[in-house]
N, C-alpha and C positions, 0 to 999 in steps of 0.2 A: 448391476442391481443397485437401489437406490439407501442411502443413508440419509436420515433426517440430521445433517449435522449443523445446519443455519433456520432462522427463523428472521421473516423482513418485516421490520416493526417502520413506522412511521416515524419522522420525526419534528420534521416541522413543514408542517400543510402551506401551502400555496397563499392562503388566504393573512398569516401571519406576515409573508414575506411583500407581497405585491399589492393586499386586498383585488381591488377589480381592475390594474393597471396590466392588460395583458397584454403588454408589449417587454416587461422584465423579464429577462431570462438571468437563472444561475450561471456562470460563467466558473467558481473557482470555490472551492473550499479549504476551510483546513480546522482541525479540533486538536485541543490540547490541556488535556485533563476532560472539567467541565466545560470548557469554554468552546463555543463553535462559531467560525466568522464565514461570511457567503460573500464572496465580489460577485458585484451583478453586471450585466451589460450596457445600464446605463449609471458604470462610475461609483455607484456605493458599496460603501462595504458595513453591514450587519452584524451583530455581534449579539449572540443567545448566550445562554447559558443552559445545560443539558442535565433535565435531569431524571438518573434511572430508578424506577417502582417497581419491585417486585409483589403481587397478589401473594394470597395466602394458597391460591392454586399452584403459585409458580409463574405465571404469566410476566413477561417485561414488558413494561412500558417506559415510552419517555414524553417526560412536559417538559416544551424549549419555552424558557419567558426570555423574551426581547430585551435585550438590558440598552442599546441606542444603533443610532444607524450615522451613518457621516459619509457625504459629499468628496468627492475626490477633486470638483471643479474642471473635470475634462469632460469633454466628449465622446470619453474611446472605452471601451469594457476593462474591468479590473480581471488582469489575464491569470494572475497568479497569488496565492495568500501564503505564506510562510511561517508560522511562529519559533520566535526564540526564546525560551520563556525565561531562561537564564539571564536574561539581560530586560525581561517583560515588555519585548516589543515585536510587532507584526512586518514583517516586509513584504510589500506589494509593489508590484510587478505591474504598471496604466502605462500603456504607453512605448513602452521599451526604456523605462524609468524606473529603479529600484526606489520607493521609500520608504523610512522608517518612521513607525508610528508607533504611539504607546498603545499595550494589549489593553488597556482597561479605560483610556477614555477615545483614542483612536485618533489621536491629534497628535498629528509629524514631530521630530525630535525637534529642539528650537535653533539647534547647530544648523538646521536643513540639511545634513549627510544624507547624499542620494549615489547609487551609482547610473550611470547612462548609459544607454546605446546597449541593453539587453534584448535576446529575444525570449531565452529562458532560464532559468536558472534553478538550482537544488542547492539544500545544505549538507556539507560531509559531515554524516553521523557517526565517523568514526575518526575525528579532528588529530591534525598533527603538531599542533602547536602546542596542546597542553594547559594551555591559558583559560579556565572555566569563565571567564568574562569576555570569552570572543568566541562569533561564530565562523565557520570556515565557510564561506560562499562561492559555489560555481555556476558564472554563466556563458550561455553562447553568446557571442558576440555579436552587433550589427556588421561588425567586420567581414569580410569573406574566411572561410576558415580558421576563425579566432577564436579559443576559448580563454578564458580568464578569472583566474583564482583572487578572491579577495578574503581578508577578516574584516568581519562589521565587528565594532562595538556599539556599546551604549547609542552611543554620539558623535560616532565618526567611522568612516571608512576605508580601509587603506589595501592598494592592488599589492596583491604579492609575486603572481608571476604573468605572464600572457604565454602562451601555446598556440602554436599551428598545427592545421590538422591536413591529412591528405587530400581530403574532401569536405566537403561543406559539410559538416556535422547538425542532426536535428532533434538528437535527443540524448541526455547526458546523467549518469548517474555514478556518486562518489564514493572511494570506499580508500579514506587513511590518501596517501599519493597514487591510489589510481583513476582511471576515469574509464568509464566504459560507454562508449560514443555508437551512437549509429549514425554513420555515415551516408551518403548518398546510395552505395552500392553493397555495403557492408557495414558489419558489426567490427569493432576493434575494443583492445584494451590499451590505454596509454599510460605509461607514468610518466607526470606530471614533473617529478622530481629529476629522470636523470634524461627524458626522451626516449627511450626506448618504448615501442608499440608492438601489437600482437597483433596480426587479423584472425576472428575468431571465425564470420561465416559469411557467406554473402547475403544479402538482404537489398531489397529496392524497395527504398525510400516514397518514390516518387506513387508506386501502387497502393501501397497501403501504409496505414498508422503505423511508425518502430516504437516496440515496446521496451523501455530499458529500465530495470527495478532493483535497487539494492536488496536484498531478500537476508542476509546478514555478513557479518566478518568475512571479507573476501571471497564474493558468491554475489552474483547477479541473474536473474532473470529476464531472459528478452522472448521478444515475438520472433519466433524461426520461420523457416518456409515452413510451408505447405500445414502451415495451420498447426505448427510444434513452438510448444513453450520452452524452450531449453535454459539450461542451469549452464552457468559459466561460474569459471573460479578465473581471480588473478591470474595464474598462468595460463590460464586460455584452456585449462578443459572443463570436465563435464563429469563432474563426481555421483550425478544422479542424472537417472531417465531420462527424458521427456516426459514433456504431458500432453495430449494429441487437445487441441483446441479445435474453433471455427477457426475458418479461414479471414473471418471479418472483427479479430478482437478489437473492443476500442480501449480496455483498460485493464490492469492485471494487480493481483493483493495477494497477500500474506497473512493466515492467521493459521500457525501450527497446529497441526499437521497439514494443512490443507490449503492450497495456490487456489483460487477465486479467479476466474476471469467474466467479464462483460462486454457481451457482442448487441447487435440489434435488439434482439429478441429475448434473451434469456441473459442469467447470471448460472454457470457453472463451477461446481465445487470438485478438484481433482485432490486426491492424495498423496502428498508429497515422499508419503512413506511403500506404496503399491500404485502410483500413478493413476490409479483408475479411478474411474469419475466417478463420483459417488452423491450426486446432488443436482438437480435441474430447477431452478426457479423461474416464472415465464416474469418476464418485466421490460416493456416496454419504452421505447424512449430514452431509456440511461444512457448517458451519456460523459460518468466520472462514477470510477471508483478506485477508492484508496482505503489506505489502512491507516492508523495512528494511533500507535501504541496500544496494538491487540484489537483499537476496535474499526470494524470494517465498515465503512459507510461507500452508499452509491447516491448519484443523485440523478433526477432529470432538469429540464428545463425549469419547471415548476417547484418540486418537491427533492427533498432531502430526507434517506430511511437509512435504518441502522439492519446489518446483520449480526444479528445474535446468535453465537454459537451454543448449542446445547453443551451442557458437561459431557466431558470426556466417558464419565464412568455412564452413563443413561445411553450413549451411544452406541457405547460395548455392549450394555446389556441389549439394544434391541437386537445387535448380530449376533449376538449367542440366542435369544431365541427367535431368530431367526435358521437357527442352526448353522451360521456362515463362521465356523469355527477359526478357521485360517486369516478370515480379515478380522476378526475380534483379536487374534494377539500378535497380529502386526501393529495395532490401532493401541491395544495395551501397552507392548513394547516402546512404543512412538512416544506414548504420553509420562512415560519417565520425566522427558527435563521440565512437564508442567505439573506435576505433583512433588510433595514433600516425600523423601526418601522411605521414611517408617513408615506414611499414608499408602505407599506406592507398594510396597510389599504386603503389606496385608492386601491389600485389593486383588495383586497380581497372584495370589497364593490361590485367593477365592475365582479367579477369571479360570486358572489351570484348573480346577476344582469341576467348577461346571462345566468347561469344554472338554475334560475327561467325561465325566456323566456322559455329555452328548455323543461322542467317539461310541465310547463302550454302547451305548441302546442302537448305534448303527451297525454293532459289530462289528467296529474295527479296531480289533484288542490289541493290536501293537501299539495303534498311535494313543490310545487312554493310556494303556500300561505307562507311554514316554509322559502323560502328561500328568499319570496321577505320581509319578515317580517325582 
């Protein structure tokens, strides 16, 4: 049964990005704060600024204003966008060339610090060095089975470790000294720090897209077989469910309580808290979707839209009248660590309130009695 828990708002139309040049396609994004940058496929990278309207109905909107665009000077699509904002600078990824570029006029450091011979790369969001003026960078390597740890700064770059892997590794995501790799043939966990690896499950690389996603503090999300979203921990297990996907994900989010996936056809919303899906949006063509700091964006070849989560408390209310009593105070219990503690008990007082009401008029006086108790 369905929950209205996302709304897909527009954000920046086709026509801001390309006008009538429809040989551009989006290749890469990335938002941070206000700020939204688009690498396209032929070499530029974009830079908007994003900003949210709320009506006096309630309705979100967003107007992106163009703030410049800049030329990367190759021929090859801008594969990847990064921001560091701590250091106010973008790393992209043309090439199998990391460079660094400033976030506000988009013109490379004048050190030229690049790293080479990338195919992909992520930053560890949960940094081991300690240093607020460095980021921790991990990429695959052009190497055969090489991964490689660096800290950017400002204005320079420096390798800290290189790593081999059992297998040709194609997709990689960091968390503190681990790394959580999909492999050719399998999913693993490696640390980085002492060498020691975990094989978590087997997985073929070569069928389909591997999905590997920080989701937080020692906890990853990957694409399973047969169409299962599974949770990994550092130690290689599995502290929650699955989530039963399509068999053809091309991209996976995060926005509590609720794991986001995007196949062909649709964007699907599962519950991290009851695994059950609770959201169908039909959208065609997507082909990226990510989260950044809460907020969920998908994009196509053309266009770039935001998913807007409804309030937690509007959602509980439509399952209680809905009368779906059991998924309203799972969804209430969940939504603890995003409310303030005194907000969250009054609320939670009133949720027990009416889903007592609801029990008792079906007459089922035990379970009102536990809830009006």
């Amino acid at each position: 049964m369905s929950v209205k828990a996302f709304k897909l708002v527009s954000a920046v139309e086709r026509e801001m990005l390309m006008g009538d040049k429809n040989y551009i396609n989006i290749e890469c994004i990335e938002c941070c704060g206000k700020n939204l940058y688009i690498g396209t496929n032929d070499c530029f990278i974009y830079h908007f600024l994003l900003d949210e309207k709320t009506s006096t109905t309630g309705k979100i909107t967003f107007a992106a204003t163009k703030q410049l665009h800049k030329y990367l000077g190759l021929k090859k699509p801008v594969s990847e966008l990064k921001a560091a904002s701590a250091l106010t600078r973008l790393l992209v990824l043309c090439d199998n060339t990391i460079t660094l570029v400033n976030m506000m006029n988009l013109e490379p450091v004048p050190t030229g610090a690049r790293i080479k011979g990338a195919v992909t790369f992520t930053l560890n969001e949960n940094p081991v060095s300690g240093d607020p003026f460095c980021v921790e960078v991990c990429i695959i390597s052009v190497k055969r089975r090489t991964i490689q740890m660096f800290m950017v700064f400002e204005d320079r770059v420096q390798i800290v470790k290189e790593v081999f892997t059992p297998e040709q590794p194609s997709a990689v995501a960091v968390d503190g000294y681990y790394l959580c790799l999909a492999l050719t043939t399998q999913y693993i966990i490696l640390n980085y720090n002492t060498g020691v690896s975990q094989d978590l499950f087997p997985y073929c690389s070569d069928e389909k897209r591997p999905i590997v996603k920080r989701i937080g503090r020692q906890e990853f999300l990957l694409a399973g077989p047969g169409g299962l979203g599974m949770f990994a921990t550092v130690d290689g297990i599995s502290q929650r469910a699955p989530v039963h996907w399509s068999e053809n994900v091309i991209g996976a989010a995060l926005c509590f309580p609720y794991v986001i996936a995007l196949d062909d056809e649709f964007i699907t919303v599962h519950s991290m808290l009851d695994q059950q899906q609770k959201q169908t949006l039909p959208f065609k063509e997507g082909h990226i979707l990510q989260d950044f700091e809460g907020k969920v964006i998908v994009a196509t070849n053309k266009g770039v839209y935001i998913l807007v989560p409804l309030p937690l408390e509007k959602q509980i209310q439509d399952l209680l009248t809905s009368h779906r009593v059991e998924e309203a105070l799972v969804l209430a219990k969940g939504a603890r660590r995003n409310i303030p503690k005194e907000k969250f008990q009054v609320m939670y007082k009133r949720i027990l309130q009416q889903a007592g009401f609801i029990q008792f008029a079906q007459l089922q006086f035990l379970e009102a009695k536990e809830l009006f108790r």
